[in-house]
N, C-alpha and C positions, 0 to 999 in steps of 0.2 A: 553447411552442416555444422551442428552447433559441438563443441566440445564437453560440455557439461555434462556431467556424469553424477547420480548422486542413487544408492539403491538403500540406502535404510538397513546399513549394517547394525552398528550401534545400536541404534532402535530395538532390531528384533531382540539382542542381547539381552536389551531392557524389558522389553515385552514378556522376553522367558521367563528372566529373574522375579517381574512383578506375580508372573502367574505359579511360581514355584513355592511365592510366599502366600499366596492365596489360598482358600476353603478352609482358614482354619476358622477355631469359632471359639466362645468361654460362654461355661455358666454362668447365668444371674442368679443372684437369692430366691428367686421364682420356682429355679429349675428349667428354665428357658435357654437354645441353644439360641447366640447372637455370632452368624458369621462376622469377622473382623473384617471392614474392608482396607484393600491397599490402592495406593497411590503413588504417583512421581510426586516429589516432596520439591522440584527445582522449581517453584510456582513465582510471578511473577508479581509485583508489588500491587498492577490492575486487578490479575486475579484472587491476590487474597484480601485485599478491601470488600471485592463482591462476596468472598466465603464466610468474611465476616459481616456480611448484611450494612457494611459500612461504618460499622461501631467499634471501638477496642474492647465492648464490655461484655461483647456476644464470645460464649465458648464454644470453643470446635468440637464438634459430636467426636465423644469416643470410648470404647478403644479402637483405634486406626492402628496402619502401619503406613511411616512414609519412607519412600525408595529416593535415592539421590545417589550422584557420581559425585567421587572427593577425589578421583584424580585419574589421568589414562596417559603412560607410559611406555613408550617403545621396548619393549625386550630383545635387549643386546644376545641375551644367551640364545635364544632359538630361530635365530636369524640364519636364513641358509640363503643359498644358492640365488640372485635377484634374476640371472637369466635361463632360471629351467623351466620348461614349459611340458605341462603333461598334456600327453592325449590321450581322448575317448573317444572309440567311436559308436554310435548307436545307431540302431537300427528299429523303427519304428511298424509298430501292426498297421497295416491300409486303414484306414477309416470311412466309412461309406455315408456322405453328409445325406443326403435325401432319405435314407433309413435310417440315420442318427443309429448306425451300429458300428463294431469293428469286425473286419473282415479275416479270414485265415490266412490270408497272401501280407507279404512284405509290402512295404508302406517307401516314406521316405528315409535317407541313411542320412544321418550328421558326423561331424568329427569337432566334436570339442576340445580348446587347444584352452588347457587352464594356466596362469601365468601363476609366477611363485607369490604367494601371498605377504603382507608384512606385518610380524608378530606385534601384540600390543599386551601388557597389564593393565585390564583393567579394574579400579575397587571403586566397588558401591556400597555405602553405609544403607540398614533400617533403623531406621529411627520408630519404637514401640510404643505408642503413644497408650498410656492409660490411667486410670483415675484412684486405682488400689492396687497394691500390693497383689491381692489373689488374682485377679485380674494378668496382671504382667507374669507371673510365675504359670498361669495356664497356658499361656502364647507363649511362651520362653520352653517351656517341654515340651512343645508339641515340635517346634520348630530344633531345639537343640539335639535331640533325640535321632535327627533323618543327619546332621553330620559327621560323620566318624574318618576323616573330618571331610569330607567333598561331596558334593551331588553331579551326577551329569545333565549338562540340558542340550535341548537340540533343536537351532535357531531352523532350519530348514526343513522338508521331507525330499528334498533335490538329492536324489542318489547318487548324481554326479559332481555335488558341493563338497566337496573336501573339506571342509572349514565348518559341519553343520555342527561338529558334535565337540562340546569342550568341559570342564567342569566346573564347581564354583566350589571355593576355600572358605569357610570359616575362620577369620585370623586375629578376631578379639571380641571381647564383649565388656560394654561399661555397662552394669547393673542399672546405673541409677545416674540419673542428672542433676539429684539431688545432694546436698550434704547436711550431716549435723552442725548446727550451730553457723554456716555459712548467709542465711539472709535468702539462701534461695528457695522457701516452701512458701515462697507467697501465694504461687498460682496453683489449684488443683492438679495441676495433670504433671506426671512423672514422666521421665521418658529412660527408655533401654534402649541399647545404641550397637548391633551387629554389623561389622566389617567384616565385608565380603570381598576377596580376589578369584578373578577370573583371567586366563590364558585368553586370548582373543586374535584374531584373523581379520587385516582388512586387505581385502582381494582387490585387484584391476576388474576390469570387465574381462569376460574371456572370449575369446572367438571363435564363432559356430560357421563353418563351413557344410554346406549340403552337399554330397557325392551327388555328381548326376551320369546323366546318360551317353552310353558312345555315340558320337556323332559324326567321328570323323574316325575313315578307316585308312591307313597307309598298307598299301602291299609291295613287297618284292616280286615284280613280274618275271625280270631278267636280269641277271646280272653272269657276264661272260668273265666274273672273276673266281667262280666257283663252278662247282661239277653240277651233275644232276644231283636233286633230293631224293633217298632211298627211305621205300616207305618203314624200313627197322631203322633207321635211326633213333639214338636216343633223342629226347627235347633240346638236351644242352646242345648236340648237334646240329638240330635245326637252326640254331639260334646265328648261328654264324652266316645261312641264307639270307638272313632279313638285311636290307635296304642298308650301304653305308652312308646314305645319303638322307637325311632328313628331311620334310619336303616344311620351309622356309621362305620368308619373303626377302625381296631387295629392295621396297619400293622405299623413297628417298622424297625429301618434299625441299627445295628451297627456298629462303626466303627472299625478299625482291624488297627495297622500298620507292613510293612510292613519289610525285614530284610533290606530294602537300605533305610529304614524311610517314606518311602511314605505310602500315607492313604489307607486303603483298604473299603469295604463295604459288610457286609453280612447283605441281603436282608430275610427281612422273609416271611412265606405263609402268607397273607393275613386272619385275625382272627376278631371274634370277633361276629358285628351283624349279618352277614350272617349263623352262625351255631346256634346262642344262640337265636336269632329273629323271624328265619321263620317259626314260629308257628305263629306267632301274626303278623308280617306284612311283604308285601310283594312289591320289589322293584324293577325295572326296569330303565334302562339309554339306549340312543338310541344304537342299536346295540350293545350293553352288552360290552364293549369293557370295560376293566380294564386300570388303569392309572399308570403311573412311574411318579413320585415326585422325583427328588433331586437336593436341591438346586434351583434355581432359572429355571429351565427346567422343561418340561416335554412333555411326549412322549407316546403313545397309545402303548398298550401292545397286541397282536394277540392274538384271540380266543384259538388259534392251538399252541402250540410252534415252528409245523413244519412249520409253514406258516409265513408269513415277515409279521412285525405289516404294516396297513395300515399308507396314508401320511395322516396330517393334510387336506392339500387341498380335498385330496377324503372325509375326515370326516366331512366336510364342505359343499362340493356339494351332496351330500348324503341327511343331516342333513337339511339343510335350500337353500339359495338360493346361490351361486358362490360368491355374493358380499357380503355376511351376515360378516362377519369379518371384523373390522378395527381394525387399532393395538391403541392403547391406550382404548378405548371404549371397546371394546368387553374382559369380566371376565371371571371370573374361579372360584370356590366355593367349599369347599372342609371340609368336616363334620366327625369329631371322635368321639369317645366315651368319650377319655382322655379331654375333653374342650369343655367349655358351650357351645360356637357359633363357627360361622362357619369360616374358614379360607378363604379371600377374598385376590382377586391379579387379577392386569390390564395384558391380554396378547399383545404380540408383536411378528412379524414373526421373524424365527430364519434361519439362513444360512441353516442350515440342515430341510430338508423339513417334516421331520419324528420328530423334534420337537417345541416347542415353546417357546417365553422367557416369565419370569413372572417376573413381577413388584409388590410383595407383599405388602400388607396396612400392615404396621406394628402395627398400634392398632389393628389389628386383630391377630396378632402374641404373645404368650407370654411375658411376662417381664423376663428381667434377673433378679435373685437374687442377693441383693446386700451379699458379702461377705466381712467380716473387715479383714483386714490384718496389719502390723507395719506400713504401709505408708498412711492406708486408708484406707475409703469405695471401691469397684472396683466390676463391676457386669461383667468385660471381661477378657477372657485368650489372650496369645500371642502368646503359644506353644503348640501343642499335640505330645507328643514325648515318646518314650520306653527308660526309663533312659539306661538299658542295653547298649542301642547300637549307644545313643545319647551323645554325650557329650559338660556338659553345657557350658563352658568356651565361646563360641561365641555366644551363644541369651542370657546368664543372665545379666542381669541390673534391676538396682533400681527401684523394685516396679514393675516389670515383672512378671508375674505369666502363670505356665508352669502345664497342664495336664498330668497328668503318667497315660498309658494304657499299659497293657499287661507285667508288672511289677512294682514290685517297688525299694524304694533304700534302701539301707543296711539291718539291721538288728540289734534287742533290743541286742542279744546275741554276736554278731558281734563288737570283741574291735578295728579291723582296716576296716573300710568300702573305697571303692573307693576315690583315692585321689582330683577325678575330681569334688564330690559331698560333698567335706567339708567345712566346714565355715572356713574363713578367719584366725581366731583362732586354727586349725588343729582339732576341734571337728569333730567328725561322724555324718552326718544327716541319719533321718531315717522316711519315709515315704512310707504308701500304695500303691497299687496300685487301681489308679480310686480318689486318692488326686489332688487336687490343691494347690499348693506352689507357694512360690513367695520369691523371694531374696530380701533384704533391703539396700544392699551394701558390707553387714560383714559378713548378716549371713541366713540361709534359713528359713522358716517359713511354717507349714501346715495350709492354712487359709481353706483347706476343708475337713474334715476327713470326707473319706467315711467309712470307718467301726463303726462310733460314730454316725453317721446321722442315725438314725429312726422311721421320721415322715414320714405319708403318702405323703405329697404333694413333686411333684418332685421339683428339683434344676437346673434351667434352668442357662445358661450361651454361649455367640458368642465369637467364635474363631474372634481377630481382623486380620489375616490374610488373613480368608477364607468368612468370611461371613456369616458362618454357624452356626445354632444354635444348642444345643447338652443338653441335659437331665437326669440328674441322677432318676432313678428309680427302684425301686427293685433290690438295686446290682449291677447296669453296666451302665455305658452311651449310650445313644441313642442318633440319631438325632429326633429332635424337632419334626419335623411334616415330613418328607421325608419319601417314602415308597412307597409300589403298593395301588390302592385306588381297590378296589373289585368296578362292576361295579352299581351305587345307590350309591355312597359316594362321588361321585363328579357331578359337573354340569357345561358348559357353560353358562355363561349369555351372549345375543346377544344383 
């Protein structure tokens, strides 16, 4: 997904300003009205050889007006808050495509989340191109007359653009480009010169969220830690009936390498609220379909083993309506036991029709632990490798730090360990396996000892190769959050 972003703020600014100075007009000796035309005056050396038909001797039709920027400056005074973020939400009429009408029922709902914009001065000169005197005094009153001293203009008709509507200042006028006695009346044409400042808005993108549908219902069947429900209860009272139990996954995935060094993955059964919960509450997701998490994919799991998971698309027309899906808008939500809230991420279509891509929020994602090592703070590894069968001489470097799974290197008892895993000084390194080490330059260092580690909260840490985040907990590394989601532990949002 490309990161490039570019909407033609500026531009419209310009676009306003050009058309605000537009439809005026001056009399000829005729008694003929001649509209004046305007232009962006910021022309490029190719294009005005062509304007001049390639001559210096050809003159430029006029009276014109030409527009230009002389300068765009950040304004310190109106600078607020960089992380406030407004919301809107809207709620759209049905639209009925096959009668190309709109319908009396509600439609689709959005929630626009506008980020704080960044204030700019911007001033753009007219430059009043004309060949007399009465000429420039007809376009100078027509125009000087509408400032006293601002005009508003209004770059959008987006009722929900905050930033459409600004004004534009009148802040000097040079009469004339010419002077007495200075050498400069060689050339016919005069010019009058209006500086104009405008207040200005350059926005981020903002994020459109679509509200969708319930699909997944959680009930309180039973719970022997409360009385019966009376039907006069207040609401607040019922509320103490519902479920204290959330219905969440455990599913856990680890990783394995392999004898040629490649990753492997052992997937486990799906654990947790579904055996320990279903006394107390009960949970349902459309078509009970189970989910594959890993990594940045994922993929609907068949009721049957024997049966081929369904596509996306069919879980979609099923589900909601053929068009219910767009890629950025349309989520994904996804609920453990291990972690207070929920894990959120924007879906996107993927080549293979049987999956989807995810664009995960990372404040919804764990933090890496920061761990000290000789060179530093570092919350990222570089390597997952089985020293056995790896050898470091080609990824060790300074302040590189390397995962050991499925063994470790040398040994306390061990007076010559591997000559590939010695410090530079011909000492024996010796570390676990399920450590994180990191070389300094001279010599190897354990910045994570997993057999000393004891505390209950795990040790999260992303592979900078892979993208993947991986988990120390009770003994062994896991991936972060990847795994089967049992069906209730995950949801689209539409």
């Amino acid at each position: 997904m490309s990161l490039h972003f570019y909407d033609g703020q500026i531009r419209r600014y310009l676009k306003q300003f050009i058309r605000m100075l537009s439809h005026f007009s001056i009399q000829d000796g005729d008694g003929d009205l001649r509209r004046v035309p305007v232009t962006y005056g910021d022309m490029s050396r190719l294009a005005g050889y062509a304007l001049k038909d390639g001559s210096e001797n050809v003159l430029g039709a006029v009276p014109k007006i030409a527009v230009y920027i002389t300068s765009l400056e950040i304004d310190r005074q109106r600078t607020s808050d960089s992380t406030f973020v407004s919301k809107v939400h809207i709620r759209e009429r049905a639209f009925d495509k096959d009668n190309n009408e709109y319908l009396n029922k509600e439609g689709r709902n959005y929630t626009v989340e506008r980020l704080m914009p960044t204030p700019y001065q911007l001033a753009v000169n007219a430059d009043i191109w004309t060949t007399n005197t009465d000429e420039k005094l007809q376009i100078l009153e027509q125009i000087l007359m509408l400032f006293n001293p601002s005009l508003e203009i209004q770059t959008t008709d987006n009722f929900i653009d905050w930033t459409s509507l600004t004004s534009v200042d009148l802040e000097q006028v040079n009469f004339s480009s010419r002077t007495v006695g200075g050498g400069s009346t060689e050339t016919e044409v005069d010019i009058a010169t209006l500086g104009f400042k405008t207040p200005i808005f350059i926005s981020p993108p903002a994020k459109v969220k679509r509200l969708g549908v319930i699909h997944t219902i959680v009930t309180s069947i039973f719970n022997e830690q409360h009385t019966a429900i009376k039907n006069n209860d207040a609401m607040v009272d019922h509320l103490e009936y519902a479920s204290d139990h959330p219905f969440k996954s455990d599913a856990t995935v680890k990783p394995k390498i392999l004898k040629d060094g490649s990753m492997s993955y052992d997937f486990s059964v799906p654990t947790g609220s579904r055996s320990e919960y279903n006394q107390t509450a009960w949970a349902d997701t459309f078509q009970n379909y189970n989910l594959m998490v890993l990594n940045n994919e994922i993929s609907l799991l068949p009721k049957d083993p024997k049966v081929p998971a369904d596509t996306w698309k069919n879980w979609f027309l099923a589900h909601a309506k053929p068009d219910c899906f767009q890629d950025g808008i349309t989520g994904i939500r996804l609920y453990r036991n291990d972690y207070a809230t929920e894990i959120l991420g924007n879906l996107y279509t993927h080549a293979d029709a049987n999956k989807l891509t995810v664009d995960w929020d990372v404040d919804t994602l764990p933090s890496d632990t920061i761990l000290t090592g000789p060179l530093g703070n570092h919350t990222k590894i570089n390597y997952i490798i089985n020293p056995i069968i790896t050898n470091p001489t080609d990824i060790k470097s300074p302040g590189g730090r390397i995962l050991l799974l499925d063994s470790g290197i040398g040994a306390d008892h061990n007076v010559d360990g591997a000559d590939a895993w010695k410090n530079d000084d011909f000492t024996d390194f010796v570390a676990n396996e399920n450590d994180i080490i990191e070389w300094d330059g001279n010599k190897w260092y354990v910045v994570f000892d997993s057999q000393a580690y004891e505390q209950a909260n795990p040790v999260f840490t992303t592979n900078l190769h892979t993208g993947i985040q991986y988990k120390y907990l009770n003994g062994e590394w896991l991936l972060s959050y990847e795994g089967e989601y049992p069906h209730g532990t995950w949801q689209i949002d539409f």
